[in-house]
C-alpha positions in Angstrom: 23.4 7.1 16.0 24.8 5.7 12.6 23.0 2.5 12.7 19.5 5.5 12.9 21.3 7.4 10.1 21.8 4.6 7.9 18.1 2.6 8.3 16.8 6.0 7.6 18.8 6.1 4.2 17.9 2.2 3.8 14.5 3.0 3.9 15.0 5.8 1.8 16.6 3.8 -1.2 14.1 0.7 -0.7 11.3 3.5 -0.8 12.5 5.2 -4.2 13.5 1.8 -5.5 9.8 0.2 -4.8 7.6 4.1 -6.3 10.0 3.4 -9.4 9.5 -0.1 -10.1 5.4 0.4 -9.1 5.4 3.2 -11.6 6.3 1.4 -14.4 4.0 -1.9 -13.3 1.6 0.4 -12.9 1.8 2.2 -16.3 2.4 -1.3 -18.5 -0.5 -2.7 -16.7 -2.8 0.0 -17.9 -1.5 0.2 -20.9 -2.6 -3.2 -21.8 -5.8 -3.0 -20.7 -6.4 0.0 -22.6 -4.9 -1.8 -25.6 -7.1 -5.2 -25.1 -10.2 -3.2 -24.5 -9.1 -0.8 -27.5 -8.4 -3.2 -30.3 -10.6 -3.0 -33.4 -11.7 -6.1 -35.8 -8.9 -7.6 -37.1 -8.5 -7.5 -41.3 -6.2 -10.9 -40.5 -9.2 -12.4 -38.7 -8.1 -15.6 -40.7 -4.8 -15.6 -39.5 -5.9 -15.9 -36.0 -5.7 -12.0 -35.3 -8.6 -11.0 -32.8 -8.5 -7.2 -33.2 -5.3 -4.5 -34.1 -5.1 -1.2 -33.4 -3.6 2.3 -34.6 -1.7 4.9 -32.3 0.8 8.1 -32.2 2.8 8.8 -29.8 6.4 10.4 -29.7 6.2 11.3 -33.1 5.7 7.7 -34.7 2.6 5.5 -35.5 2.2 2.4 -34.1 0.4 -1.2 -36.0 -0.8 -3.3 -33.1 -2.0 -6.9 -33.2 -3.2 -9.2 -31.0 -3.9 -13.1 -31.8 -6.7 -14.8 -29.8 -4.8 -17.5 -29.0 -0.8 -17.1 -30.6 0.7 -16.6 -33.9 1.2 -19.5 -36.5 4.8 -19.7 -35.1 7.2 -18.2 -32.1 7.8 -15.0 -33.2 12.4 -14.4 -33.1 12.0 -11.8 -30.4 9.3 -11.8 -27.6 9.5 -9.4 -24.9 8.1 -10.6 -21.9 6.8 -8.1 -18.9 7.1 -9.8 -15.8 10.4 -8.0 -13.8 7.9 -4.5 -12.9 5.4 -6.9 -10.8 8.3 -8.9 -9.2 10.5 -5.9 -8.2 7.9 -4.2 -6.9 6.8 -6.8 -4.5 10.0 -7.9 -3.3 11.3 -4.1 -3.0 7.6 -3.1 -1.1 8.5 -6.8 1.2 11.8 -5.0 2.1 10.0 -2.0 3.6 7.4 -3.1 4.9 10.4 -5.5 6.8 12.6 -2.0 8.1 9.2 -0.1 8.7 7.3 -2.4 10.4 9.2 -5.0 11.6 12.0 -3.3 12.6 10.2 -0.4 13.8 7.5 -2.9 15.1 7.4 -1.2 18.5 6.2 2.3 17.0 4.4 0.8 13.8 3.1 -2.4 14.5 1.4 -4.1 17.3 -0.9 -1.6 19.2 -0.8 -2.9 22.7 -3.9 -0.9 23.5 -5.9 -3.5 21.0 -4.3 -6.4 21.7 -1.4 -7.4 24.1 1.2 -9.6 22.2 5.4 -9.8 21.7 6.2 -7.6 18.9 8.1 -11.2 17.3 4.6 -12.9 17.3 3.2 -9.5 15.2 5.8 -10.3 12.9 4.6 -13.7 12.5 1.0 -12.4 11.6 2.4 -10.1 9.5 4.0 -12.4 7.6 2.0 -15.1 7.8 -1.6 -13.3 6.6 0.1 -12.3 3.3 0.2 -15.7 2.2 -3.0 -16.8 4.0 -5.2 -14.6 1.5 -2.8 -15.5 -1.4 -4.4 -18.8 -1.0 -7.8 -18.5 -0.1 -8.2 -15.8 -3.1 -6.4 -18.4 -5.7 -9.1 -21.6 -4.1 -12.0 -19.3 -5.1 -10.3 -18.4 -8.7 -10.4 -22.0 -9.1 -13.3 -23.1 -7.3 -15.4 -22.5 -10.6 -16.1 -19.4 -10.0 -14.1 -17.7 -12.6 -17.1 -18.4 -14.9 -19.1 -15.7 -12.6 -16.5 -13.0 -12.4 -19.0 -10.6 -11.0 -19.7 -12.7 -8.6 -16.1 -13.7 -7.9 -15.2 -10.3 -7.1 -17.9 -9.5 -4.5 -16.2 -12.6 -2.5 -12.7 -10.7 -3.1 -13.6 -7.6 -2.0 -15.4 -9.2 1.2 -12.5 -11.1 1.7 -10.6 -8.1 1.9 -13.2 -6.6 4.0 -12.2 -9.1 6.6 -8.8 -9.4 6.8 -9.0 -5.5 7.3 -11.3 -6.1 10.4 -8.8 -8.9 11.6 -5.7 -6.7 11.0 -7.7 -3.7 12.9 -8.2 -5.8 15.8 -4.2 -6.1 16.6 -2.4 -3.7 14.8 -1.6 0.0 15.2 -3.9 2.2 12.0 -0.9 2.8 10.0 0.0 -0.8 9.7 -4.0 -2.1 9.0 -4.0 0.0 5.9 -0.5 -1.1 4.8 -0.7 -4.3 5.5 -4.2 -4.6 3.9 -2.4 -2.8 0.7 0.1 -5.5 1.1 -2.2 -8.3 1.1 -3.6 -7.0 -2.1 -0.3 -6.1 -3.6 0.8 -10.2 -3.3 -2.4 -11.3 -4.4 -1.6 -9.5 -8.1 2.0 -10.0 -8.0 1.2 -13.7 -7.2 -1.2 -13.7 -10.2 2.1 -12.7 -12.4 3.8 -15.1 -11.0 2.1 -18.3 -10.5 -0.8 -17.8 -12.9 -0.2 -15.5 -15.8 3.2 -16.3 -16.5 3.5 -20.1 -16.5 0.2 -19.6 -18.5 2.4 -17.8 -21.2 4.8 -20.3 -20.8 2.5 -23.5 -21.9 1.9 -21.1 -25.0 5.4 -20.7 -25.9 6.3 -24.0 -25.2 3.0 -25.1 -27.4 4.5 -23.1 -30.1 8.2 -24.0 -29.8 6.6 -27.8 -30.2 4.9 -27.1 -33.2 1.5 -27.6 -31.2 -1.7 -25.4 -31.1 -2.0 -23.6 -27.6 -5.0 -24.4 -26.1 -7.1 -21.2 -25.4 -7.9 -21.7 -21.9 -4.7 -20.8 -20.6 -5.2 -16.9 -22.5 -8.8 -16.9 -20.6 -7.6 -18.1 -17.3 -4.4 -15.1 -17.4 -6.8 -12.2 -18.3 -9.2 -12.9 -15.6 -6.0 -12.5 -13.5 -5.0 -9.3 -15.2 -8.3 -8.2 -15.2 -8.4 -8.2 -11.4 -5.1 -6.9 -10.9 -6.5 -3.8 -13.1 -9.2 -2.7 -10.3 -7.0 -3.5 -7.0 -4.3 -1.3 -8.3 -6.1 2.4 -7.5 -7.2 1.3 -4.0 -3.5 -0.3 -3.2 -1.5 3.1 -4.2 -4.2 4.9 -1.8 -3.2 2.5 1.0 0.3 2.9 0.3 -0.2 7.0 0.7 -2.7 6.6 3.6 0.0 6.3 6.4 0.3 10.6 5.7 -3.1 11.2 6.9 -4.1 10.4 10.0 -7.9 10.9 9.4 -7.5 8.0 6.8 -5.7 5.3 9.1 -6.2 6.7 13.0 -9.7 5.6 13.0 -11.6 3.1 14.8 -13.5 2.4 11.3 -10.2 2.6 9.0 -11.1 -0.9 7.5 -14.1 0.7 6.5 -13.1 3.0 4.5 -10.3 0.9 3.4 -13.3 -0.9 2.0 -14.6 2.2 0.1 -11.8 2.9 -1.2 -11.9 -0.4 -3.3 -15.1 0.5 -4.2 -13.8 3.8 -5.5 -11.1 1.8 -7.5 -13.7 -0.4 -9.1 -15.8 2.7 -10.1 -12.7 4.8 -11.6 -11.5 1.9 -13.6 -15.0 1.1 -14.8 -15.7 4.6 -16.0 -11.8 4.5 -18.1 -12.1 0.7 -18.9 -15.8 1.0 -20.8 -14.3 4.5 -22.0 -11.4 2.1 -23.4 -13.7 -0.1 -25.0 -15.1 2.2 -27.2 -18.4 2.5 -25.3 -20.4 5.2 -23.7 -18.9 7.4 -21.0 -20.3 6.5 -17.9 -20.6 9.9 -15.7 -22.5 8.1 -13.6 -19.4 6.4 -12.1 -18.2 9.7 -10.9 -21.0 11.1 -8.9 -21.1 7.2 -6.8 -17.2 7.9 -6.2 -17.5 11.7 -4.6 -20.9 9.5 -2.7 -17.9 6.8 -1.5 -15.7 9.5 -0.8 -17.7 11.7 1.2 -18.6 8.4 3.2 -15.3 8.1 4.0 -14.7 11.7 5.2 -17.9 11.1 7.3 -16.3 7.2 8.9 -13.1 9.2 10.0 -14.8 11.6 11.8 -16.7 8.8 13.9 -13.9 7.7 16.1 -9.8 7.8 16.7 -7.9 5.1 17.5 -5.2 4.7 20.3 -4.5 5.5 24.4 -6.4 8.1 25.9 -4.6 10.8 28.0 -5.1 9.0 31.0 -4.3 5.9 29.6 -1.0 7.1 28.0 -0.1 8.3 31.6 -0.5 4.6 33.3 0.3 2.4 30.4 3.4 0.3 30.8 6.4 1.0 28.8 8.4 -1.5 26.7 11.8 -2.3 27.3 12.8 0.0 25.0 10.7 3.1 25.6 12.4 2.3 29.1 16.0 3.0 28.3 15.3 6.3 26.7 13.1 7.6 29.5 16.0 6.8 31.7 18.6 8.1 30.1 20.5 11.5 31.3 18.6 14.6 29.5 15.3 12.8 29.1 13.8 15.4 31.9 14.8 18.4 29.9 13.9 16.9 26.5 10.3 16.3 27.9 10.1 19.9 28.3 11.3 20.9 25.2 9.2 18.9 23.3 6.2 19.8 25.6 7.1 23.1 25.1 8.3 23.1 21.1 5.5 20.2 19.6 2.5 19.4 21.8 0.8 21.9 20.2 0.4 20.3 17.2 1.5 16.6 17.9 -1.8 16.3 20.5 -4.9 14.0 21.0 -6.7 17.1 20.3 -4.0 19.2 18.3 -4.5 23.3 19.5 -2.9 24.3 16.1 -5.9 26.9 14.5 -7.0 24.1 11.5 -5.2 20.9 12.9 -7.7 18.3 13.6 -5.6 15.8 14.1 -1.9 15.1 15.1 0.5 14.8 12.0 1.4 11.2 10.5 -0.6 10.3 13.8 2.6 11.4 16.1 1.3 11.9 19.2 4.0 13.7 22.2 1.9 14.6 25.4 3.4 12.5 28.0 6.6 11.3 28.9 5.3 7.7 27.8 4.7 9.4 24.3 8.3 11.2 24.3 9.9 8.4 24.8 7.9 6.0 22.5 8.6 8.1 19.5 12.5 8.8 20.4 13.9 7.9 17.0 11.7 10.2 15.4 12.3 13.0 17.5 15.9 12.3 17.2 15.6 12.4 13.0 13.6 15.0 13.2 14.2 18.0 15.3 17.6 16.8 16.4 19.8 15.6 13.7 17.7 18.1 11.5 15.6 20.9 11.6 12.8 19.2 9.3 10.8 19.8 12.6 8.6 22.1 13.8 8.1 22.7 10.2 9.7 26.3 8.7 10.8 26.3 13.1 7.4 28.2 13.7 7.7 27.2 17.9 11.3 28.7 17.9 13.4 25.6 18.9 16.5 27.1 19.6 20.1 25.3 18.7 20.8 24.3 22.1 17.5 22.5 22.1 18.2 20.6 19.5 21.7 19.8 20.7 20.3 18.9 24.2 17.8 16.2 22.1 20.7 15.1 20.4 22.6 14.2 23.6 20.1 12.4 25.2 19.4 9.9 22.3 23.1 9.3 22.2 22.8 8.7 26.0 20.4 6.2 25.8 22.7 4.5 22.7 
C-alpha cells in the first residue's frame, strides 16, 4: 500500500515538474520565432545587425537586435537557453519510465496485438526513441536541408510510420505517447547536439578573435524551425491519453498523423502573421477539415479484447494474485455493481460513448487487471464514481481496500 501511495505522488511531482519546465520551453521557443520572423531592417546594417525590433510589455519598452552572424566581439554577459529543452526531456523520460514501464502491464504492451514479455516492450520503448533520433538527423544531413519543404514531408512520414509500428504492439495510450515522445527527443536532441554546439563554434570563434562562419546560424534555425511546428502536435499527444476516442482506436496513428498536419497549419497561419505578411484564414478552415477527419477516424474502429475475449484471455502473473486474493469475489460485485455502467465496451451511461481514460471493468479478467487503479481510486479515495452518483457505500470502499492489501 505505501509503495502505491508513494509512485502515485512520484508521478505526481515528475508530472508537475515536466508541464512546468515544457511551459517555459514552450513559451521561449515561440517567443523567438515571433522575434526572428518579427524583426525589421536594421539601421546598423553595417555593423552586421540583420533586423531589430520594438516592444512593450510590463510597463517597459524593449530595443531588440539581432546580428546575422555575431557581434564584432563576445558581448560580457550572454544568456544562453538551453536548461527548458533538457529538463523537459529528461523529466517527460522519467514518466514515461513510472507510467509505462513500471505500469507496463496496464499501459504498455497490448497482448491482444502482439504477444511479448513486458521487459522486451521496454526495450522497444527505449530503443525506438533513439532509432528516429538518428534516422531524422541522416536526412537533416543528407543534403536535404537545402529543400526544407521537402525535408519535412519525409519527417512527417517518418513519423507516420513509427506510429503504424508502435500501433502494431502497443496498448492506444502508449502509441500516442510514445509517438509524442519520439518527437519530443527529436527537438530536444536538436538543442542538444545541433543548436547548441552550433552556438558554441560561434562563441568560441569570437572569444578567438575569428569571424564565425555563417553556416553554423543556418544549420541551428532549420533545427529551430522544425522544433516550432512539432511542438502543437506533441502537447496534443501528451493530453490524448484523457480521451479515449483519440487513442482507443484502431486508426489512432492516423489521426496522430493529422494532428501534425494541424500543428503545421496553426503555426503557419501565426508564423506568416509574425512575419509581417497577410493573414492566412485559409489555414483555419483546412484545420476544422483535419479535425473533423479525425473525429470521423475514431469513430471507425476501437481497439482492445472483445467481451468474449476478455472472458478467455489468460491473465499475467500479476492480474493472477489479485484475482486470488481473499475479497476479490465481493469486489467483483461491487465494481460490477458501482462502475460497469460507465467503465464498459459499450458504456450505458446516457451520453458516454466510450469508457473513461479507456478503463474498461466488465469481467473479472478486467477487475483484476486494473487493481491499482481501483484501489487509488474508489478505495483509498472517493475520486470514483465521480460526485459518488452509483452510491458506493463506506463499507464498499473498505471491502476494496482489504482485498488489495490482501493480495500485497
Amino acid at each position: 500500500m505505501l509503495m502505491t501511495i508513494f509512485l502515485d505522488w512520484l508521478e505526481l511531482a515528475v508530472r508537475w515538474t515536466h508541464v512546468i519546465t515544457a511551459i517555459a520551453w514552450i513559451g521561449s521557443s515561440f517567443y523567438f520565432i515571433a522575434l526572428d520572423l518579427g524583426l525589421r531592417p536594421a539601421r546598423d546594417a553595417d555593423k552586421g545587425v540583420g533586423g531589430e525590433a520594438w516592444q512593450v510589455h510590463g510597463g517597459g519598452f524593449y530595443f531588440i537586435q539581432k546580428y546575422l552572424v555575431s557581434p564584432a566581439r563576445m558581448p560580457d554577459e550572454l544568456t544562453w537557453f538551453k536548461w527548458e529543452s533538457y529538463a523537459t526531456w529528461l523529466s517527460g523520460a522519467a514518466l514515461l519510465m513510472l507510467v509505462y514501464w513500471v505500469g507496463g502491464e496496464m499501459y504498455l504492451v497490448d497482448q491482444h496485438k502482439m504477444e511479448m514479455p513486458l521487459w522486451l516492450g521496454i526495450v522497444i520503448s527505449a530503443a525506438s526513441l533513439t532509432v528516429g533520433w538518428l534516422v531524422y538527423d541522416r536526412l537533416c544531413k543528407s543534403g536535404l536541408a537545402e529543400k526544407p519543404t521537402l525535408l519535412m514531408v519525409l519527417l512527417f512520414l517518418l513519423l507516420m510510420a513509427m506510429g503504424w509500428g508502435y500501433n502494431q504492439i502497443f496498448t492506444g495510450r502508449a502509441v500516442m505517447l510514445h509517438l509524442g515522445a519520439f518527437t519530443a527527443t527529436i527537438m530536444t536532441a536538436n538543442v542538444f547536439f545541433i543548436i547548441m554546439p552550433n552556438q558554441r563554434i560561434v562563441v568560441a570563434d569570437l572569444i578567438a578573435g575569428r569571424t564565425p562562419d555563417a553556416k553554423y546560424g543556418k544549420i541551428a534555425k532549420l533545427r529551430s524551425t522544425h522544433n516550432n511546428y512539432l511542438t502543437l502536435p506533441v502537447i496534443f499527444l501528451m493530453l490524448s491519453n484523457h480521451y479515449p476516442l483519440a487513442f482507443a482506436s484502431d486508426y489512432n496513428w492516423l489521426v496522430a498523423g493529422l494532428v501534425f498536419l494541424m500543428g503545421v497549419t496553426i503555426r503557419h497561419f501565426f508564423n506568416t502573421h509574425h512575419a509581417h505578411g497577410p493573414y492566412l484564414w485559409w489555414t483555419w478552415l483546412v484545420t476544422a477539415l483535419l479535425f473533423l477527419a479525425a473525429i470521423w477516424l475514431s469513430t471507425l474502429g476501437t481497439e482492445g479484447w472483445t467481451y468474449e475475449e476478455a472472458e478467455a484471455r489468460a491473465m499475467s502473473a500479476q492480474e493472477e494474485r489479485f484475482a486470488s486474493a481473499e475479497g476479490f469475489s465481493e469486489v467483483t460485485d461491487i465494481v460490477m455493481g458501482r462502475c460497469s455502467m460507465c467503465h464498459a465496451r459499450e458504456p450505458g451511461w446516457e451520453g458516454m460513448v466510450s469508457p473513461p481514460k479507456g478503463v474498461i471493468l466488465e469481467t473479472p479478467a478486467d477487475i483484476a487487471h486494473w487493481a491499482h487503479r481501483i484501489y487509488q481510486q474508489a478505495g483509498l479515495t472517493d475520486a470514483m464514481p465521480p460526485a459518488n452518483v452509483s452510491w458506493m457505500e463506506p463499507a464498499e470502499r473498505a471491502a476494496i481496500r482489504a482485498w488489495f492489501d490482501e493480495a500485497g
